[in-house]
N, C-alpha and C positions, 0 to 999 in steps of 0.2 A: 458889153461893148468891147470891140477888141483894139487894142492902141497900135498903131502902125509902125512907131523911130521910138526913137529914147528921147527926142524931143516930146511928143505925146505923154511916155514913162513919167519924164521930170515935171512937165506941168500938172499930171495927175496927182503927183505926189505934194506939189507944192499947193494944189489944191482942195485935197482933204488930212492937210498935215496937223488941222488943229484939232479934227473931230477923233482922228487916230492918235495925236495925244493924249485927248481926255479916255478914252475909250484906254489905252494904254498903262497911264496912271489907272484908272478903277482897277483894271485886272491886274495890275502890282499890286492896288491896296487890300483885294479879295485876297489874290494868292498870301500874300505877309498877315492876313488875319486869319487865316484858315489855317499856316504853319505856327504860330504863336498858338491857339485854341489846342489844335494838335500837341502842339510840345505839353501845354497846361495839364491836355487831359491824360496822356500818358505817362506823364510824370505824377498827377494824382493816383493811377492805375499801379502802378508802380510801387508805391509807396503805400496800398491797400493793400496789394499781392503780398509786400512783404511784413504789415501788421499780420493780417491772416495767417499768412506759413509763422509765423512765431506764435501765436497763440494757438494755432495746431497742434506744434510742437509741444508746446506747455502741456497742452491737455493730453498730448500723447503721454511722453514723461511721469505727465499725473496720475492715469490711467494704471500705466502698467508699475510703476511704482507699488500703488494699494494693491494690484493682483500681488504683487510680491510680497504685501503684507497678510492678505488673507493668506496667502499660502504657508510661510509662515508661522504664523499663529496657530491654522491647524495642523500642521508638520510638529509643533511645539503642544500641544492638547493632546493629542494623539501620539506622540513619542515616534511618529514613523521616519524613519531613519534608515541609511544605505540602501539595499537593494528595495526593501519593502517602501520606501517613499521614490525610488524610483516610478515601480509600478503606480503607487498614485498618483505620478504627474502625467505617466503616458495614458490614463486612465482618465485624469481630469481634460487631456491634451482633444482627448475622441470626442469626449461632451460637449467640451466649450467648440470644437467643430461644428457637430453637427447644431449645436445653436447658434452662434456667431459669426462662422465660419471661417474663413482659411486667419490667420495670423497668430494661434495659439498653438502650434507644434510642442511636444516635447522640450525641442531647445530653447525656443521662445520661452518657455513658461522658466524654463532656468535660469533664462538672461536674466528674466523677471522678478525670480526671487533669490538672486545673488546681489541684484539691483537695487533690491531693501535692505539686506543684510549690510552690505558694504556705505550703504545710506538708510540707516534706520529715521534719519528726521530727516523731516522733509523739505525743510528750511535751507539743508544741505546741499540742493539740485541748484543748478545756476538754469535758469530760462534762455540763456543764449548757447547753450549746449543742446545739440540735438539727442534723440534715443539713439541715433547711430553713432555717435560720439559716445556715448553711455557704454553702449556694446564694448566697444575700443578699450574704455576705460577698464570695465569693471573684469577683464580678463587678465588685470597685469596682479599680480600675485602680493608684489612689493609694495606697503601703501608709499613709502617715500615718494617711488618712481610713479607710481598711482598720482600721489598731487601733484609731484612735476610738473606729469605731460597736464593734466586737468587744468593748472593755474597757467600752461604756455597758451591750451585752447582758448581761454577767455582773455589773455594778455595780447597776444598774436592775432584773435581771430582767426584761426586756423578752421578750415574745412575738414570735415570727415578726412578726404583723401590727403591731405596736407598730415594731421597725426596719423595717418596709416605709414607715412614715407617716415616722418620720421621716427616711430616705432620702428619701424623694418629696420631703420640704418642707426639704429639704438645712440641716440641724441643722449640721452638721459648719462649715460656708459663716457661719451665719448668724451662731454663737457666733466667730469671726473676726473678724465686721462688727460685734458689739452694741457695742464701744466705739471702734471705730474709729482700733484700734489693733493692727490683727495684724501681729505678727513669727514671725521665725523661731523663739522662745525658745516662742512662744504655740503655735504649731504642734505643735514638739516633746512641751510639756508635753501638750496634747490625748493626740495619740497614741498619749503611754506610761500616762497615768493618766485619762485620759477627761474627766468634767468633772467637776471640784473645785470644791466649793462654800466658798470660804476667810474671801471677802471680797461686798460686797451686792452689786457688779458681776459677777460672775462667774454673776448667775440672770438677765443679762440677757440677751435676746434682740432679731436687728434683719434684719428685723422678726417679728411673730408671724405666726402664720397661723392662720386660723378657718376654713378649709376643710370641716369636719367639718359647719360651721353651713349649708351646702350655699344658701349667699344668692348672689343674681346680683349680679355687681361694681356695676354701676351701678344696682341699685337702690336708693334713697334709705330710710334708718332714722334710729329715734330711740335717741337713746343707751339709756333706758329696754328699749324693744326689743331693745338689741345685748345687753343685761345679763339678760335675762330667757330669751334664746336660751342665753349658756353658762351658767346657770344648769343649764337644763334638760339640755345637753348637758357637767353638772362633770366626769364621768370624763378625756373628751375635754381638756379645757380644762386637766385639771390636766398630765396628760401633754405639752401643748405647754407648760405654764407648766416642768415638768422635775420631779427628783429632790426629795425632800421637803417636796411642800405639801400643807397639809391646807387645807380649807376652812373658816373660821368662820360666812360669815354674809353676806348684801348689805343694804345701805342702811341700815348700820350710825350708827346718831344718833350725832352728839357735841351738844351744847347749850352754847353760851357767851352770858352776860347775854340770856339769855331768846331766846336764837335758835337753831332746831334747824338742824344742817348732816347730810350724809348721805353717807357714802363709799359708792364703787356697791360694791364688794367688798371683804372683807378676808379676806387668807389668813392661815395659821404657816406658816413653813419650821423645822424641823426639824433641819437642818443648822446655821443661822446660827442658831437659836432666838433668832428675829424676827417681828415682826408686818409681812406685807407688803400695802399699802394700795394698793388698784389703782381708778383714776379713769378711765371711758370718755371720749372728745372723740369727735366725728364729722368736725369739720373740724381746723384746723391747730390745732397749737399756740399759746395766748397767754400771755402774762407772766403775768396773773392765776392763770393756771391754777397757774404752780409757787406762788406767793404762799399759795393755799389750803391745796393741799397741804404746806404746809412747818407751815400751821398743826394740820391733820392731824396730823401726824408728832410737833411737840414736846407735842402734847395726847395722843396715846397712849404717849410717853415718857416724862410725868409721873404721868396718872391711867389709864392701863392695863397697862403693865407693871410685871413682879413686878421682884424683886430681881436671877432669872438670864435675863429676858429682856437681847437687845442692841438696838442704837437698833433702831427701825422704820424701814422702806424705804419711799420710796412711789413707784412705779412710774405714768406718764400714759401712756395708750395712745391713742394721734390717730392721724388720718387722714393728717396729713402734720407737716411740723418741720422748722422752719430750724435746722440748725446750730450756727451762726455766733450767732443771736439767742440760743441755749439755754445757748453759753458764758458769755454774758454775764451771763444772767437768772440763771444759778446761782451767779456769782461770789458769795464771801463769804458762802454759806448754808452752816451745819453738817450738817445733815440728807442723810441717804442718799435725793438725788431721780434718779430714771430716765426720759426720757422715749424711747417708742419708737414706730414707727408698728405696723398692724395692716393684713393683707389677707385678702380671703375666697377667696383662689385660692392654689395652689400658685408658688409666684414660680418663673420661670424658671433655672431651672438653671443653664445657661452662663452668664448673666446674673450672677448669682454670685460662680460660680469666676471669672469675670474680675476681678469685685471685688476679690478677694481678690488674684488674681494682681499687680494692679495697686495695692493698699497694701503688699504684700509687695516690689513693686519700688522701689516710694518710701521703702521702709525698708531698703533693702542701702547 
């Protein structure tokens, strides 16, 4: 039937408005039981996907583990050594192909039994570390720097590609260098407990790297710019900054007698439940610059933390920094000030480990 005015409209409506009610409500209460059932069952799905990929894992682990141990054993029965235990693995490599097929290459079988060597007990393997996390691991030379990264993966939760980043941009090197004071004691601790966030110094870094912001070295930016870049790229940013920072906020106002000032970021860390205040420089370091910051610090010590925050940190991230000048400028301040450089390349490796090697010798 076809309705003639909106007179017709409104009485049609006013008279099956109760049956289009109930009809209404049912198919609300269908749709909200069918999205609730839905949530239930792929939240159970979910959470099988991820028992299963972990018990994969295990038994992968497991697996090539004991290849690594047969191998081995008869590498150790047989005395076959350098070149002559090469050709046995690329020889075992063809066999176990043509029975098992592809995942036993030559290098595989390597990974496999450096895998055991490096983990002769088996007790040793963490089951939340993947065999591609194993891979990562079992190439770094140094066992120190070997536990390090190993106790950050399971501390962190780090994914495969999370310890590939920071391998690259040698974390292990750089936390050595951030105060310029590595000893043997610093070493050790690393090692066995990874990085322990106790004290403010202990979240620094020297230097950072911004690699991820994918900038050519030499090209010329505005602080504004550098700020706007890890903004956009914070997952990235928090991950080099380390283990519990949240993000609050940039160009966060303070106001004192009618003048606004602007911090370029402020994080929380979590661990030190602290407010940490991070100031971009593009060139060196000046005096002035800790001066600010220090007034930064005791303005968010008085009117922005609670009761169980602790001091706030403030962290200057420049282009470069004297030393020597930075001893001095911070004598006699109470405030937790950091300053460090930043680079947009991965820093040279060897370069580094010399560093390191070379404050470790000046401290025997």
């Amino acid at each position: 039937m076809f309705l003639k005015d909106k007179h017709d409209i409104i009485l049609s409506v006013v008279i099956d408005s109760s049956d289009a009610s109930e009809e209404f409500k049912e198919g609300s209460f269908i749709m909200l039981e069918n999205n609730t059932m839905a949530l239930e069952i792929s939240k159970f799905v979910v959470e099988a996907k991820s028992a299963l990929a972990k018990e994969l894992n295990k038994s992968i682990t497991y697996v090539y583990w004991n290849i690594g141990k047969i191998i081995v054993k008869h590498e150790n029965e047989d005395n076959n050594r350098l070149e002559y235990g090469k050709e046995v693995l690329k020889g075992l490599s063809n066999e176990l192909t043509k029975l098992l097929g592809k995942g036993y290459s030559y290098t595989n079988l390597t990974y496999m039994r450096w895998f055991y060597n490096i983990y002769p007990d088996y007790n040793m393997i963490n089951e939340n570390l993947s065999w591609s996390h194993y891979i990562e691991l079992i190439i770094i030379k140094d066992k120190n720097k070997r536990n390090f990264y190993e106790k950050e993966c399971i501390n962190s939760n780090w994914s495969v590609r999370e310890l590939q980043r920071q391998l690259d941009t040698s974390l292990y090197e750089r936390l050595l260098l951030s105060d310029g004071n590595a000893n043997k004691e610093k070493v050790l601790e690393l090692s066995k407990k990874g990085q322990i966030l106790n004290r403010p110094s202990d979240i620094i870094k020297q230097p950072y790297v911004f690699e991820f912001l994918g900038i050519k070295e030499p090209k010329p930016l505005l602080e504004k710019d550098l700020e706007y870049k890890l903004i956009r790229h914070i997952e990235d940013f928090l991950l080099e900054l380390g283990k519990g920072f949240m993000f609050v906020g940039s160009q966060q106002r303070i106001t004192l007698n009618n003048i606004d000032y602007y911090v370029d970021m402020v994080f929380y860390n979590k661990f030190l439940k602290s407010y940490v205040l991070i100031d971009l420089k593009m060139n060196k370091l000046k005096a002035e610059n800790l001066g600010q910051m220090n007034m930064y610090l005791n303005y968010y010590e008085k009117v922005i933390n609670s009761e169980d925050d602790g001091k706030p940190i403030g962290i200057i991230l420049c282009a470069e920094k004297d030393q020597v000048a930075l001893e001095f400028a911070l004598g006699g301040l109470s405030n937790n000030i950091f300053a460090s450089t930043y680079t947009y390349y991965i820093p040279d490796k060897e370069q580094l480990i010399n560093e390191v090697e070379k404050v470790l010798e000046n401290n025997q």
